[in-house]
N, C-alpha and C positions, 0 to 999 in steps of 0.2 A: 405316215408310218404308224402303226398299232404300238398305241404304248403297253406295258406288259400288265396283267390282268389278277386283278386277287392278292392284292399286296396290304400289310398292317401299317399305320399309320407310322415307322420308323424305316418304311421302304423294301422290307426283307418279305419274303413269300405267305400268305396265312397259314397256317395249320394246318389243314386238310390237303394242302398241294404238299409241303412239308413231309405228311405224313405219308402220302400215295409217291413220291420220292422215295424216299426209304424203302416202302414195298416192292417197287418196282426194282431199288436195287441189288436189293435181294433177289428179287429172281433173276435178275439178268447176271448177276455174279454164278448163282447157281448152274445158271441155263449154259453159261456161256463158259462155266468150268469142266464142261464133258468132250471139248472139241480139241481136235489136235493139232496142237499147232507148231508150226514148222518155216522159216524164213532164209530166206538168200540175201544176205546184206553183201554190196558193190565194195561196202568200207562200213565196219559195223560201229565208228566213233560216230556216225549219227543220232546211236541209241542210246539213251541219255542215262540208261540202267549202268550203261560200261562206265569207269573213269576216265579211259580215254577221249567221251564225248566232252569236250573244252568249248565254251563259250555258245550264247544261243541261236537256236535256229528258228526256222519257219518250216513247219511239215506240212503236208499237201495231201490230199487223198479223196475219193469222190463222196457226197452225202449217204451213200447209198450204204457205206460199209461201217457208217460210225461207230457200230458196237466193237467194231473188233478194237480199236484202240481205246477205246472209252473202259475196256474190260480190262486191256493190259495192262495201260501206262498210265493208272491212277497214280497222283502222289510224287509226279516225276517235273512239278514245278512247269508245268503245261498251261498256256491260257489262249481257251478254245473263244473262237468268232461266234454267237448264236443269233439265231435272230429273234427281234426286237416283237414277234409277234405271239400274240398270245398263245397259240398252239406250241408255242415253244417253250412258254414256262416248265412244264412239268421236265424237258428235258435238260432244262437249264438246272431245276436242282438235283436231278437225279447223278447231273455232270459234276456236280459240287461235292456230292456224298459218295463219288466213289474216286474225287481227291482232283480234281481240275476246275481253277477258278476259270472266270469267262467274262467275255464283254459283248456286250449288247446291240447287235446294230448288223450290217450285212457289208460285202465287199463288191457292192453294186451302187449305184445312184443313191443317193438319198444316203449313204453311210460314212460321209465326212468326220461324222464326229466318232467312230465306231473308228475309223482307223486311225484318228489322232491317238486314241487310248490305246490303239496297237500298236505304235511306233513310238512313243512313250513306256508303254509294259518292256514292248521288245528288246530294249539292253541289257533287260535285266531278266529274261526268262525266254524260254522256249513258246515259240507261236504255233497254234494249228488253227488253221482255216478248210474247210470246205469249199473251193471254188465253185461248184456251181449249185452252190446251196444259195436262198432257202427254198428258192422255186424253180431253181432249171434256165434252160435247157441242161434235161441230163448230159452228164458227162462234157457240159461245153464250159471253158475258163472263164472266169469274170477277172476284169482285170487289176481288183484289187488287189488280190497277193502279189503281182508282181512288182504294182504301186510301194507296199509295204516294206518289200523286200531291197529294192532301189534306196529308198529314203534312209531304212535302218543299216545296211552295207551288212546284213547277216545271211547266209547261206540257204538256198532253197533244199529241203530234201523231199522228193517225189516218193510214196507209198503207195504197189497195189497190191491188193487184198481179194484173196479168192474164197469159196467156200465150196462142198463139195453138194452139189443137188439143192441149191438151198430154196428155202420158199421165198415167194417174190410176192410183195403188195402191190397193190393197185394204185399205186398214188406216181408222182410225177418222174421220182427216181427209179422206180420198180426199188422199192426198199430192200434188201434184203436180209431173211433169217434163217439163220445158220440151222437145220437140223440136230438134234442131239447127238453128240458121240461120233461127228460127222470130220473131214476133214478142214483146215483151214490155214491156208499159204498166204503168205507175205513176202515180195519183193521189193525191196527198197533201192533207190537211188544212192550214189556217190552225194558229197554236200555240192549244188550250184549255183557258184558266184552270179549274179546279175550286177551288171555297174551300178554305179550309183549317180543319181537326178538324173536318172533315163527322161525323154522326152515323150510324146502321145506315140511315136514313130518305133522307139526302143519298147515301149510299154507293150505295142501290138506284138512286135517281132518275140518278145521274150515269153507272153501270153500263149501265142501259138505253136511255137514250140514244145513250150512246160503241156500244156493242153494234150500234143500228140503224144510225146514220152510219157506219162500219166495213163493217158488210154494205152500204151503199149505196155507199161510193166502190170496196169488191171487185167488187161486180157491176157497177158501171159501168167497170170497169179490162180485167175481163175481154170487159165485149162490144165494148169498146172495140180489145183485141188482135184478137177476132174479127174486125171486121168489116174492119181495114185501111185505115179512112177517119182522114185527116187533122183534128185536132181544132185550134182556137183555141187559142193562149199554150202549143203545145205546144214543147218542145224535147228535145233529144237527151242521152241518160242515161250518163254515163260512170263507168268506175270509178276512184276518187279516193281520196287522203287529207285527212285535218282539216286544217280551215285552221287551226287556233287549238289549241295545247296543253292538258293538262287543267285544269283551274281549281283555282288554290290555295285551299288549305280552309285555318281558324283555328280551335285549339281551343274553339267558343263553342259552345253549346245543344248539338243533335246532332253538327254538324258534328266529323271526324277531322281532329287534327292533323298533319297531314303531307300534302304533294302526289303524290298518287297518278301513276303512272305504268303505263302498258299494257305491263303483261308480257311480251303477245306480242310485241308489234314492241322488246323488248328483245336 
């Protein structure tokens, strides 16, 4: 596994990554402030902007759509999964300056110690991972988040994310970017339970499921931006911070003793 690339002798990013972060944040805040956005929540105490959203969760959603939350939900006491590879540094700070700390590693083979730091962070903050990040198969689950979700006893919530005509890369997600001024839908999931110390047997079962629900509320998000038609219990999507600070953790089982605080928005 690629250790991370361009780092100053106290471990932190050098300068020139630093600073091409910053630039890129700025456009992508700009770019990404012309789009319309508009959401159907199942149950909107998911959303961690409300008060109602009580205690932390694990959000889900495919690699392909990161900008959309990466623009919204800066600041909201979120720590995102990246991977450990060099091509990911610059997205690693760029996630940092617009207020989401992260850990390092993937929710595939080789990312044991990536998910000990997630199920250790997770009592005390909101998780989001990309399951079928960093390399695909597009849109197929990897079955760490459901690993994480088992062990922490916190709540899955599923997210898809449309956009309308967007441009699509060439790379292994078909990435995509959102048009200017274009439209962009969000469907989310109720919070769900997975037991806890599932087996390899529950781990599959809950995997495949989460997997098709995921592709069902994606493609229903996206034909949903396409088509432009007004939907039931829809409302308007804006960009927000946490209502609620991160949740103090007690030295007890896994749980860290100390209340974590968001680096970024430090």
């Amino acid at each position: 596994m690629a250790e991370p690339a361009k780092l100053s002798m106290d471990g932190s990013p050098k300068w020139p990554v630093r600073a091409a972060a910053r630039v890129t944040a700025l456009f992508l805040r700009t770019w990404m402030s012309t789009l319309n956005y508009r959401v159907c929540y199942e149950d909107r105490s998911i959303d961690p902007v409300y008060p109602e959203c009580v205690g932390p969760k694990l959000y889900l959603f495919w690699h392909e759509y990161i900008l959309f939350p990466l623009y919204l939900r800066g600041h909201c006491y979120l720590t995102m999964l990246v991977s450990r590879h060099r091509d990911a540094n610059l997205l690693t700070e760029v996630a940092r300056v617009l207020g989401f700390d992260f850990v390092r590693g993937s929710s595939r083979r080789g990312g044991d110690q990536a998910l000990r730091q997630l199920i250790a962070i997770g009592r005390c903050r909101h998780l989001t991972i990309t399951p079928d990040g960093p390399r695909g198969p597009r849109r197929h689950m990897a079955p760490g988040a459901v690993y994480v979700a088992s062990r922490l006893g916190v709540p899955i919530v599923l997210m898809g994310f449309g956009y309308h005509r967007p441009w699509r890369l060439n790379s292994w997600d078909r990435f995509a970017i959102p048009r200017p001024f274009s439209r962009a839908r969000a469907i989310t999931s109720a919070p769900i339970t997975i037991p806890q110390d599932l087996d390899r047997e529950g781990i599959e079962y809950y995997r495949q499921m989460l997997e098709s629900r995921l592709n069902g509320l994606t493609e229903e998000a996206e034909k949903w931006a396409e088509s432009g038609l007004a939907r039931e219990n829809e409302t308007a999507l804006f960009k927000a911070r946490a209502a609620h600070p991160p949740w103090e953790c007690h030295p007890e089982g896994h749980e860290i003793g100390l209340k974590l605080v968001n680096r970024a928005a430090c």
